[in-house]
C-alpha positions in Angstrom: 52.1 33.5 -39.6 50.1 36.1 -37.4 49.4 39.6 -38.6 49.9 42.0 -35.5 48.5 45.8 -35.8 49.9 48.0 -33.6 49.5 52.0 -33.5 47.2 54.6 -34.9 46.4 55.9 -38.4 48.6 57.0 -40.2 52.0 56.0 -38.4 51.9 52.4 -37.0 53.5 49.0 -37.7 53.0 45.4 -39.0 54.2 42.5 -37.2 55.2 38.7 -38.0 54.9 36.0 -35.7 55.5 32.6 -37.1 52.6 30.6 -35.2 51.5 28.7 -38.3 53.9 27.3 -40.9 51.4 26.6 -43.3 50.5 30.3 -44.1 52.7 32.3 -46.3 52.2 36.2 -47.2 53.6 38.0 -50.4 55.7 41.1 -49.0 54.1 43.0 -52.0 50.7 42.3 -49.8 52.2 44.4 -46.9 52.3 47.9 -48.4 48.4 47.3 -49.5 47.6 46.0 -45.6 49.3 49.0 -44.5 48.0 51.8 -46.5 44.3 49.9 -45.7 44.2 48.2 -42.4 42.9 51.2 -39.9 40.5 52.7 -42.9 38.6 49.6 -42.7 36.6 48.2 -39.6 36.9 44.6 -42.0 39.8 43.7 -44.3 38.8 40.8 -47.2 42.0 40.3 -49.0 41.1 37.3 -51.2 45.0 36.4 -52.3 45.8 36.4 -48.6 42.9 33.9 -48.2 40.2 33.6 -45.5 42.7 32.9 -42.3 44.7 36.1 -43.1 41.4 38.6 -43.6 39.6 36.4 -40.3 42.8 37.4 -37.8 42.7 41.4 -39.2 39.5 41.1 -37.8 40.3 39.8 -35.1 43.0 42.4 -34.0 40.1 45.2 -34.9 37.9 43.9 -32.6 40.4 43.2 -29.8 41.7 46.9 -30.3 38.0 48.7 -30.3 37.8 46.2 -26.8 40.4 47.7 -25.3 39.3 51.5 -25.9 35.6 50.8 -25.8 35.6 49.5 -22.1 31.7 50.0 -22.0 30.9 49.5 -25.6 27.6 51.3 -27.7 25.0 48.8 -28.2 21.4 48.9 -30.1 19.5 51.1 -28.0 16.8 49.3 -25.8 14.1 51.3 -27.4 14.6 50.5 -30.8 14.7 47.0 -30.1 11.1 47.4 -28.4 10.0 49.6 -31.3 11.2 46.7 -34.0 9.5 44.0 -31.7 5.9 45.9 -31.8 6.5 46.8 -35.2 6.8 42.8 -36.2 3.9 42.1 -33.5 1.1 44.2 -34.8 -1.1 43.8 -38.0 0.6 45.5 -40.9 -2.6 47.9 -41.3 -2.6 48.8 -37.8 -3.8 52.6 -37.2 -0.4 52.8 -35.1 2.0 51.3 -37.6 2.7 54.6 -39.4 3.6 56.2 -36.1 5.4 53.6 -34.7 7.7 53.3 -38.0 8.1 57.0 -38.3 9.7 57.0 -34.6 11.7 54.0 -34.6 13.4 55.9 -37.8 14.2 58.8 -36.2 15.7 56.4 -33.6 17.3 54.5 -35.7 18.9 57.6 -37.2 20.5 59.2 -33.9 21.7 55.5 -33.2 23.7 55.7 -36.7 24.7 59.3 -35.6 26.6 57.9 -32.8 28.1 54.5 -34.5 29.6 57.3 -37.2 31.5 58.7 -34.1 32.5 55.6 -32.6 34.2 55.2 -35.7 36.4 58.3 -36.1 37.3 57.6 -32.3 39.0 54.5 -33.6 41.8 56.9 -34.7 42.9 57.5 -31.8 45.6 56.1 -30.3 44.5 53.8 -28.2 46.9 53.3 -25.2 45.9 57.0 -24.6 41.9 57.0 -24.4 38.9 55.0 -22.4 35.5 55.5 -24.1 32.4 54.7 -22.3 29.0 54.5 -24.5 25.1 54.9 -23.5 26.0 55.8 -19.7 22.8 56.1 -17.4 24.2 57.6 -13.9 22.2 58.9 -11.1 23.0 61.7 -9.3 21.4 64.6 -6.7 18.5 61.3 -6.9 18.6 62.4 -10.4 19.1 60.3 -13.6 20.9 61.3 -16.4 22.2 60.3 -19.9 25.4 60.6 -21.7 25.8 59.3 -25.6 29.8 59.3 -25.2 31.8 59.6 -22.4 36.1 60.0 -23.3 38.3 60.0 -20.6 41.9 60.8 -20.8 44.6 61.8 -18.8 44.3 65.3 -19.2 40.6 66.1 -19.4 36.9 64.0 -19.3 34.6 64.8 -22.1 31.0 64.6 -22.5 30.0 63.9 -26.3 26.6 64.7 -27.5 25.6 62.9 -30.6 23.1 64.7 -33.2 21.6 63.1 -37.1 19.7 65.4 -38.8 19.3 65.8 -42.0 19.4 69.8 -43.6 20.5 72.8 -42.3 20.9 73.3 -38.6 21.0 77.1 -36.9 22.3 77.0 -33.6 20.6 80.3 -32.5 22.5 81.9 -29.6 20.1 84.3 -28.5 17.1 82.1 -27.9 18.5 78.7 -27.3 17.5 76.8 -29.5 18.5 74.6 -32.9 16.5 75.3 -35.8 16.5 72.3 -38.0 15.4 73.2 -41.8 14.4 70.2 -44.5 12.4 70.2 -47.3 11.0 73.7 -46.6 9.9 72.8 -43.1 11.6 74.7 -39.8 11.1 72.8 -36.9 13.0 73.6 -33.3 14.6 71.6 -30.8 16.3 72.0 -28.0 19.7 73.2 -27.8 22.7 71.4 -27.8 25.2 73.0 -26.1 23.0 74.3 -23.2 22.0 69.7 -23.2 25.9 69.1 -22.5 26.6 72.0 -19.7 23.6 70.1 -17.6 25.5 66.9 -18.4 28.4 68.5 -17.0 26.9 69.8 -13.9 25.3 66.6 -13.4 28.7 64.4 -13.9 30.4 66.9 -11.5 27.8 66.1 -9.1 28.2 62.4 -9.4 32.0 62.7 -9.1 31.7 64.4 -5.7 28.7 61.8 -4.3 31.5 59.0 -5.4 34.9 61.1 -3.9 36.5 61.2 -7.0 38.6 64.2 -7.6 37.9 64.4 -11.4 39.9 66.1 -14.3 38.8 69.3 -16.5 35.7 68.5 -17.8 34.5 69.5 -21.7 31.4 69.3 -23.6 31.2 68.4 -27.2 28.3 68.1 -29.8 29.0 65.4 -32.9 27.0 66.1 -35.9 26.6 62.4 -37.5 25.7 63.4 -41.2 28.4 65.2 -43.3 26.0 66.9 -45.6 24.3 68.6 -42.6 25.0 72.1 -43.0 25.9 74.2 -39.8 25.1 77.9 -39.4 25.1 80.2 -36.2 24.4 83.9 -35.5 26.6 86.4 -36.6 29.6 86.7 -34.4 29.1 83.7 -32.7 31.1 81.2 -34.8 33.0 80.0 -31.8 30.3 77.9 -30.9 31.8 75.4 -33.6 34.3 74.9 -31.2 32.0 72.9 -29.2 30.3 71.6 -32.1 31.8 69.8 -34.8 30.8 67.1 -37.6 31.7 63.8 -36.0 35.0 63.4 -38.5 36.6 66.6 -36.9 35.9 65.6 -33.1 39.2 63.1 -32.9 41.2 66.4 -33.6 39.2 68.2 -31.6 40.0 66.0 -28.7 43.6 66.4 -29.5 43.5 70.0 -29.4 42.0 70.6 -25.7 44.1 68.1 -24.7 47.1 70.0 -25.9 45.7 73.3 -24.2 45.4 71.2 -21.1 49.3 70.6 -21.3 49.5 68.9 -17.7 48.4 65.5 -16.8 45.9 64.8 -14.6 44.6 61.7 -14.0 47.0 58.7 -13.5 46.3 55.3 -14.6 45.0 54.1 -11.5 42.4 57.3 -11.6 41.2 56.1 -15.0 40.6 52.6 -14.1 38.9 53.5 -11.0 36.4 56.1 -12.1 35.9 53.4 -15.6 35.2 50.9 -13.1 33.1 52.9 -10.8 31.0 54.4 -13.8 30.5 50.8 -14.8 29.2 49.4 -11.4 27.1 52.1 -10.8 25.1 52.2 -14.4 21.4 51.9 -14.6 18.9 50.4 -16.9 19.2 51.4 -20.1 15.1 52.0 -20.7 12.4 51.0 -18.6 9.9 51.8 -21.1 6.6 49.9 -21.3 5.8 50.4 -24.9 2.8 49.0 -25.0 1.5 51.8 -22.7 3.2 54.3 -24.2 1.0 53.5 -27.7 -2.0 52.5 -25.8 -1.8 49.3 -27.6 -3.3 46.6 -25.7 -1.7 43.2 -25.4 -4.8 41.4 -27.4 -3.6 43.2 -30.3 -0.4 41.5 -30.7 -0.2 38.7 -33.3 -0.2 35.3 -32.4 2.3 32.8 -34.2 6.2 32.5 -35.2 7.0 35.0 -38.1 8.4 34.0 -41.3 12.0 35.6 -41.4 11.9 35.6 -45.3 8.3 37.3 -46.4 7.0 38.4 -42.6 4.0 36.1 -43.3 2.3 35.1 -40.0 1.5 32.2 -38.7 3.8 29.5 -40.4 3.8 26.0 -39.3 6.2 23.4 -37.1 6.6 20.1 -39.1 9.2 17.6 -38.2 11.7 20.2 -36.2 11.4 23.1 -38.3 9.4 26.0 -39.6 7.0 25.8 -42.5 6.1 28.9 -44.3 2.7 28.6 -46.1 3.5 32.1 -48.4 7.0 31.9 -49.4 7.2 27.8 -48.7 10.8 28.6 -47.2 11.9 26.3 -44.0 13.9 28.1 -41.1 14.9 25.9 -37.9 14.9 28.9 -35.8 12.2 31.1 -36.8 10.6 30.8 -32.9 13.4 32.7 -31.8 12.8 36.0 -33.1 9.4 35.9 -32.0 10.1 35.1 -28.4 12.5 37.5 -28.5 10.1 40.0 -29.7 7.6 39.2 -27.2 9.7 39.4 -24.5 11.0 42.7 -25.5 7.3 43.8 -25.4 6.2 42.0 -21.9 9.4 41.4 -20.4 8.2 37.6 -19.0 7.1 34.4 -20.9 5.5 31.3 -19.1 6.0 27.9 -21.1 2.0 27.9 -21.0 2.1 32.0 -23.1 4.9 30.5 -24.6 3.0 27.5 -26.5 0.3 30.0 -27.3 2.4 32.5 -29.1 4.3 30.0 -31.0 0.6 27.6 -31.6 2.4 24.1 -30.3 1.0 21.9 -27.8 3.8 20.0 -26.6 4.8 21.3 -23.1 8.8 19.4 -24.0 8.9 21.4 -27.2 8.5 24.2 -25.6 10.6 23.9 -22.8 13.5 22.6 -24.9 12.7 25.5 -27.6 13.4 27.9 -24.5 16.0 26.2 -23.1 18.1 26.3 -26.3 17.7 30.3 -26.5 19.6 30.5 -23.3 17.2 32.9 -21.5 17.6 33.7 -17.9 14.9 32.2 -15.9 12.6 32.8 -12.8 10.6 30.6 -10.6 10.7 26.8 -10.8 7.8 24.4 -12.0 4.8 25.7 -14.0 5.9 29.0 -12.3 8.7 29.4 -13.8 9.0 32.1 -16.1 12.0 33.2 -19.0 13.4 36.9 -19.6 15.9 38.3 -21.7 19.7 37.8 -20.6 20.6 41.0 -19.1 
């Protein structure tokens, strides 16, 4: 039997299909699936057994494909920071400010997974959602976190994680973060989504795309973050909301919009236009940006279980000296790394950062990893899959 979801929190519907004979579900088990299934991004229902709970997953995934048509992924950067992290000595006099920034990183990335997952609950023959966009226009690049596009209206979504108490002062612009004591001030917001705007608008005319209403929306990430404003000027929370009440949000402007806009062919072809026309994600050259020279990266695979570098290849796998733990594919994480810090790996740099001699090793090491490649012969060099 298959388990088929279809419809949106809380009114949708549970299907049977009889593909497998072998499988047989309690009814009781229905009401608990239903009351469950869309709370959950994976169901484990142990009486239903693995095949059961593996398919729910299944039809998840296949539903957050069909509304995430350019899905969020770990940001570029945080990968690099992680990789130089690994890569330098532990007691490195850049370590604490490499950590302290790939935290802060690693917190507006989580900001933005916590709205990607209230936008789940909306129905989803209704809404494309387009993550991490990187456009160019008037020569110009510029950044969106999360672009919604419906038939009535487009809507830029800013994502913010801090922890505190933010003031969103009116009269000077700015977003006053409090914590532990401490004020500090960023930029703000609201007046970070009208430029977006401008700049979308822009793009749409360069591309001859008549495009719908467009709206501007900040998404606070943490629900304990308090949110305070000048007085009078509580309609700002309008335009900025915890990222739980943005879903409604959406519904509402769309409901003020009343008439449709944007057929379905218009939403496929400015999706599809968006997507052929995106830039690379980060360009960054982290080493530069630390002033960390390449001669200060270690040398040697890294043990996955206790960080310990160098261990050891005996007889096809990886010996750690420390923790005495063997991993078959401990290389990998380190060519990874490196490649995420110098972009290009020769088998000859390749045999030096893992300390092996054999030239077939190597090349079958690298070959295994599926890499995309460059060059042919001894100048042929491997690169991340793009």
């Amino acid at each position: 039997m298959q388990l088929k979801i279809e419809g949106s929190k809380p009114k949708f519907r549970l299907h049977l299909e009889k593909v497998d004979q072998d499988l047989s579900i309690p009814r009781k088990i229905f009401a608990r699936i239903r009351k469950i299934a869309l709370s959950a991004p994976k169901l484990h229902f142990p009486t239903l057994g693995r095949k059961v709970s593996l398919h729910l997953e299944q039809v998840s995934l296949e539903r957050r494909r069909k509304m995430f048509i350019k899905p969020r992924t770990t940001p570029e950067i945080i990968l690099k920071l992680q990789a130089l992290h690994r890569r330098l000595d532990p007691t490195h006099k850049k370590q604490p400010l490499i950590l302290q920034d790939l935290l802060k990183r690693k917190r507006g990335y989580k900001g933005e997974q916590n709205l990607d997952k209230y936008l789940e609950y909306l129905p989803q023959k209704d809404y494309l959602f387009l993550c991490d966009l990187n456009l160019i226009a008037d020569h110009r690049a510029f950044q969106i976190d999360t672009l919604v596009i419906s038939p009535y209206l487009i809507i830029i979504i800013e994502s913010k994680n801090f922890f505190g108490t933010l003031f969103f002062d009116q009269h000077t612009k700015q977003m006053l973060r409090t914590y532990k004591g401490e004020t500090e001030a960023f930029p703000d917001p609201i007046t970070q989504t009208h430029r977006q705007r401008i700049q979308l608008l822009h793009w749409f005319q360069e591309n001859k795309i008549r495009p719908a209403p467009i709206e501007t929306l900040v998404s606070i990430g943490d629900p304990s973050t308090i949110l305070q404003t000048n007085p009078g000027q509580h309609e700002i929370f309008k335009k900025i909301l915890q990222a739980e009440q943005i879903p409604e949000r959406i519904q509402q402007l769309e409901q003020e919009s009343k008439d449709k806009i944007l057929t379905p062919y218009m939403l496929q072809r400015i999706s599809e236009c968006i997507l052929a026309q995106l830039q690379p994600p980060d360009t960054t050259d982290i080493l530069e940006k630390y002033n960390i020279p390449s001669t200060e990266l270690l040398q040697g695979v890294r043990c996955p279980s206790c960080a310990h570098i160098p261990i050891h290849r005996t007889h096809g796998n990886w010996y750690c000296p420390r923790c005495h733990q063997q991993k078959q594919k401990a290389h990998q994480q380190t060519i990874r790394d490196h490649l995420h810090l110098t972009a290009s790996l020769s088998n000859k740099q390749c045999r030096k950062l893992l300390q092996i001699n054999s030239i077939n090793t190597t090349t079958r090491l690298l070959n295994a990893m599926e890499l995309s490649t460059k060059g042919i012969g001894k100048a042929k060099t491997y690169h991340l899959s793009t």
